[in-house]
C-alpha positions as CSV (number, residue, x, y, z in Angstrom):
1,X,14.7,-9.0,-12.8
2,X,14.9,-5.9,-10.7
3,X,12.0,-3.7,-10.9
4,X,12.9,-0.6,-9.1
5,X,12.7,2.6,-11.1
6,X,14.6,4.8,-8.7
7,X,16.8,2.6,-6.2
8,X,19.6,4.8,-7.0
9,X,17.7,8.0,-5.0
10,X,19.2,8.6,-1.4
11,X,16.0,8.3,-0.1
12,X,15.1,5.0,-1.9
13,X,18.3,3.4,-0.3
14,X,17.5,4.5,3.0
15,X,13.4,3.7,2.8
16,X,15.6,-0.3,1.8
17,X,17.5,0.3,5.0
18,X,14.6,0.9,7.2
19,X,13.2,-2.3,5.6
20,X,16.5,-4.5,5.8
21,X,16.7,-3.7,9.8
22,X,16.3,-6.3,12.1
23,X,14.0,-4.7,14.0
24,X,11.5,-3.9,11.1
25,X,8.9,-6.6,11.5
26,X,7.3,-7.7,7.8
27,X,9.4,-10.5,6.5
28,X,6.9,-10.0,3.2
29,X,9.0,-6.4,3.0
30,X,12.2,-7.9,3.5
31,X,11.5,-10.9,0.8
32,X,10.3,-8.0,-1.6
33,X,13.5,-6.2,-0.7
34,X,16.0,-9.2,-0.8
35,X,15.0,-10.2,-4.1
36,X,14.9,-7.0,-5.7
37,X,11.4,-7.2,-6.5
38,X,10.3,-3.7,-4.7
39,X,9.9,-0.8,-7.3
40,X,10.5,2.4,-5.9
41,X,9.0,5.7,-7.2
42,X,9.9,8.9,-5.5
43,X,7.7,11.8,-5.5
44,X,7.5,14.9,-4.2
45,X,4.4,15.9,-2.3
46,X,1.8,13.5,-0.6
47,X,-0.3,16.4,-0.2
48,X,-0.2,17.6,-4.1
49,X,-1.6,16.0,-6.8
50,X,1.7,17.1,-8.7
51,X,3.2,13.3,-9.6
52,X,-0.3,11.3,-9.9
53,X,-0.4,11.3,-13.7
54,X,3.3,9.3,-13.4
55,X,2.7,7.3,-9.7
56,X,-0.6,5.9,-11.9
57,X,1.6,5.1,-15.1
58,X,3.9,3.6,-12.0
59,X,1.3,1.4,-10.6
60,X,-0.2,0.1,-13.9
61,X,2.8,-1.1,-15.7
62,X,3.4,-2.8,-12.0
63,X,0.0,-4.7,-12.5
64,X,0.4,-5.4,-15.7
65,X,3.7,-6.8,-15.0
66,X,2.6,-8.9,-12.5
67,X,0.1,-10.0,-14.8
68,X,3.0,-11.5,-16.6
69,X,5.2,-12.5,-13.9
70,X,3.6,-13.4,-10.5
71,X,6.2,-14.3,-8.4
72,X,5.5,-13.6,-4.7
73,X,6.6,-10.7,-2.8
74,X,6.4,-8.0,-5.1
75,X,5.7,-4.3,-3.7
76,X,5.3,-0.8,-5.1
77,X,6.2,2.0,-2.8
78,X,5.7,5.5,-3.1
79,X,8.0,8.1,-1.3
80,X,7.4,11.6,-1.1
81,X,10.4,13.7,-0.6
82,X,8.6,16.4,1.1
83,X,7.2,16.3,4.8
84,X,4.0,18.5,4.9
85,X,2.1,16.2,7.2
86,X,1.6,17.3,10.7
87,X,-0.1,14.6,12.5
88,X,-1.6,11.2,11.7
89,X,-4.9,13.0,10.5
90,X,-3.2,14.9,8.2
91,X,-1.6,12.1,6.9
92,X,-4.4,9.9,6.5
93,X,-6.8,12.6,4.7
94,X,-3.5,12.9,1.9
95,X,-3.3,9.3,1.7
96,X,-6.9,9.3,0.9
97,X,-6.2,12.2,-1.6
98,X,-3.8,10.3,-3.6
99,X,-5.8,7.1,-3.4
100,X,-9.1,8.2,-4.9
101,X,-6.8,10.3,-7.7
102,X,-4.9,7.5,-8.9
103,X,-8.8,5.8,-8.3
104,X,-10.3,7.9,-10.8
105,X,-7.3,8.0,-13.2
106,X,-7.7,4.0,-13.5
107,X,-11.5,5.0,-14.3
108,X,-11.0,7.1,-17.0
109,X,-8.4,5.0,-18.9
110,X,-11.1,2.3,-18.7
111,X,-9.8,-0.2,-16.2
112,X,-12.1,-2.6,-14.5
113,X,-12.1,-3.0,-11.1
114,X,-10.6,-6.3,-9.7
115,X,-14.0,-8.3,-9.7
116,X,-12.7,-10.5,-6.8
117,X,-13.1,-7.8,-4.0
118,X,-15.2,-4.9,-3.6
119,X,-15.1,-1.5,-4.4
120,X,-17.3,-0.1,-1.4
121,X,-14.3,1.2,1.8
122,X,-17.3,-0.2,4.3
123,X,-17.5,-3.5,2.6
124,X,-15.4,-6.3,4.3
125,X,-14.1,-7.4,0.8
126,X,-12.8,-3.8,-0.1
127,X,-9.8,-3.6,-2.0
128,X,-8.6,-1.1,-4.4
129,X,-7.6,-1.8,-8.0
130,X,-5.5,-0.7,-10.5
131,X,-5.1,-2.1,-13.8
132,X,-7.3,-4.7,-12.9
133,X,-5.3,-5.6,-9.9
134,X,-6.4,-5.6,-6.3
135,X,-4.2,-3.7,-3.7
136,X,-3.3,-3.3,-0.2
137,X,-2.1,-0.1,0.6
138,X,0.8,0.3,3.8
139,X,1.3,3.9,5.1
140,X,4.3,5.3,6.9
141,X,5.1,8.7,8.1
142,X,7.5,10.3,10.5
143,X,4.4,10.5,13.0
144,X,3.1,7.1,12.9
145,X,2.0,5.8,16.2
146,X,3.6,2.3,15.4
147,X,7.1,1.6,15.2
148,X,7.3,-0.5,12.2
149,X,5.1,2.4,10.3
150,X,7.5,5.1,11.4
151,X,10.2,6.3,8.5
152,X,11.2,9.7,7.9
153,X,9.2,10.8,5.1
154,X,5.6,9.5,3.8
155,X,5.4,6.6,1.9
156,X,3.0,4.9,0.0
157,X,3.1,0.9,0.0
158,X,1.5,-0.7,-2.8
159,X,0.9,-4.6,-1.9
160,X,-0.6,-7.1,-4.7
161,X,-3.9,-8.6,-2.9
162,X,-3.5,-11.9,-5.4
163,X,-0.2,-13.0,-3.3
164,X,-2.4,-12.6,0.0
165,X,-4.8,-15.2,-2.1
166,X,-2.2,-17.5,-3.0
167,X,-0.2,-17.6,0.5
168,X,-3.6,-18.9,1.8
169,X,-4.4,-20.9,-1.0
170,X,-0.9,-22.2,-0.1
171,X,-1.1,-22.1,3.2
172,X,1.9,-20.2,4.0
173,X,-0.5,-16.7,5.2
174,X,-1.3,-17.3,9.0
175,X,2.1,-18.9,9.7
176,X,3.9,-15.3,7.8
177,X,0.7,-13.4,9.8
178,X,1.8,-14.5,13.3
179,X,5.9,-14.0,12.1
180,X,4.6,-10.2,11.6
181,X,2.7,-9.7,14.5
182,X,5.3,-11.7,16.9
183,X,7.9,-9.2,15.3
184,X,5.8,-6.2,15.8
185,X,4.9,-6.8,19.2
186,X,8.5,-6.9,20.2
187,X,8.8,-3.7,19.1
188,X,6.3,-1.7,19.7
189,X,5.1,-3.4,23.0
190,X,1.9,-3.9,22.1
191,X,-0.4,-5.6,19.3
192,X,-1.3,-3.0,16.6
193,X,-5.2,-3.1,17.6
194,X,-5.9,-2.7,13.7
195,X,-4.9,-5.6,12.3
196,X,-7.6,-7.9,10.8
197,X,-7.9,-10.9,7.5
198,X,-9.2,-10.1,4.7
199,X,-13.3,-10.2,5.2
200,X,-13.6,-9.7,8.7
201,X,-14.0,-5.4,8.4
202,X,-12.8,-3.1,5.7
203,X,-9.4,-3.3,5.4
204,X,-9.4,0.6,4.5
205,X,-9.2,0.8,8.5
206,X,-5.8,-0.2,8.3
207,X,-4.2,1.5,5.6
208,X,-3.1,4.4,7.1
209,X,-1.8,3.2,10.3
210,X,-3.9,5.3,12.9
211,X,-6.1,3.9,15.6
212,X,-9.6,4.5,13.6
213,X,-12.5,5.6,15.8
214,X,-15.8,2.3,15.6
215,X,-17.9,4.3,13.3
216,X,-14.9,5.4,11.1
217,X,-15.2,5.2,7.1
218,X,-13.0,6.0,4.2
219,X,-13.2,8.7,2.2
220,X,-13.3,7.5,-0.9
221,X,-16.1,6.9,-3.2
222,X,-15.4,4.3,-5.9
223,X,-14.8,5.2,-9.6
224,X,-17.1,4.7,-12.2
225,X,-15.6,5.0,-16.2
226,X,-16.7,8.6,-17.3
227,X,-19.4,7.8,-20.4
228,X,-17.4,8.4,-23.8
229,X,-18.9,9.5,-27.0
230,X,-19.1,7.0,-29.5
């Protein structure tokens, strides 16, 4: 089944092309890619809150899919037609923008947070979670500092925090983990100095690709559903 929503935008076949290149390093990307199972929403401004309401509806009927249907190697990415970021700060504090929007919107329409990771960014076990789902996010901007995180407009990589789970359960992670960073570091020259499993620091550190100063946090506080009357 192929559950892209707008493969057919320039944008979305060249954000597949980055991905197909044999230099880009995650072979979890390329699986997601090669068996059409990365849906593609484009949007127009990572600093504007002007397509959350639809990137949310986006992310939730991706969840609940998966829900249904939880073959491996299925992503979400997000790509913003317009560049307004200026430097990796920049992007970073718009990434957290969107995240704690979307955040909030999955509040209010009453979804519980994945109960098998933590909604605190300092907690070790952080994940976000939509529709009940825990996610990885992946950033990528035309200013990245790494290679692999480098394409010409921001993106927003959605990645399903239950197929991390079942590649260890299967043990199939740390084999796919060293594939990655082999790849990278023939890239880029160097290992990316923020990589880290699940449970060893928040993995908020990574999600927006920069080099994170040691008392660095996220800026997002975690939703709570807004009281309703009865």
């Amino acid at each position: 089944m192929d559950l892209s929503l707008d493969t057919a935008h320039p944008l979305a076949q060249r954000f597949c092309d980055f991905i197909r290149d044999a230099g880009f390093p995650c072979v979890g990307a390329k699986s997601a890619v090669g068996r059409d199972q990365l849906r593609i929403v484009i949007a127009r401004d990572i600093t504007s809150a002007w397509d959350d309401l639809r990137i949310y509806a986006a992310l939730l009927e991706f969840a609940q899919a998966y829900q249904q249907d939880d073959r491996l190697f299925q992503s979400l990415a997000v790509i913003f037609v317009q560049d307004d970021v200026v430097s990796e700060e920049a992007f970073e504090r718009a990434l957290w923008s969107r995240v704690q929007s979307l955040a909030d919107k999955d509040a209010w329409h009453g979804q519980s947070y994945d109960d098998r990771v933590s909604s605190d960014p300092d907690s070790p076990h952080f994940s976000l979670s939509f529709g009940g789902e825990a996610f990885f996010v992946v950033g990528l901007h035309p200013r990245a500092n790494r290679p692999a995180r480098r394409f010409d407009r921001p993106v927003l990589v959605f990645n399903l925090h239950d197929q991390f789970q079942r590649l260890r359960a299967a043990g199939r992670y740390e084999p796919l983990r060293s594939k990655i960073i082999e790849r990278d570091l023939a890239i880029a020259g160097s290992v990316n100095p923020m990589l880290a499993r699940h449970g060893e620091v928040s993995e908020a550190r990574q999600y927006s690709g920069r080099v994170v100063e040691q008392d660095w946090s996220a800026p997002f506080i975690a939703p709570k559903e807004p009281n309703r009357a009865p």
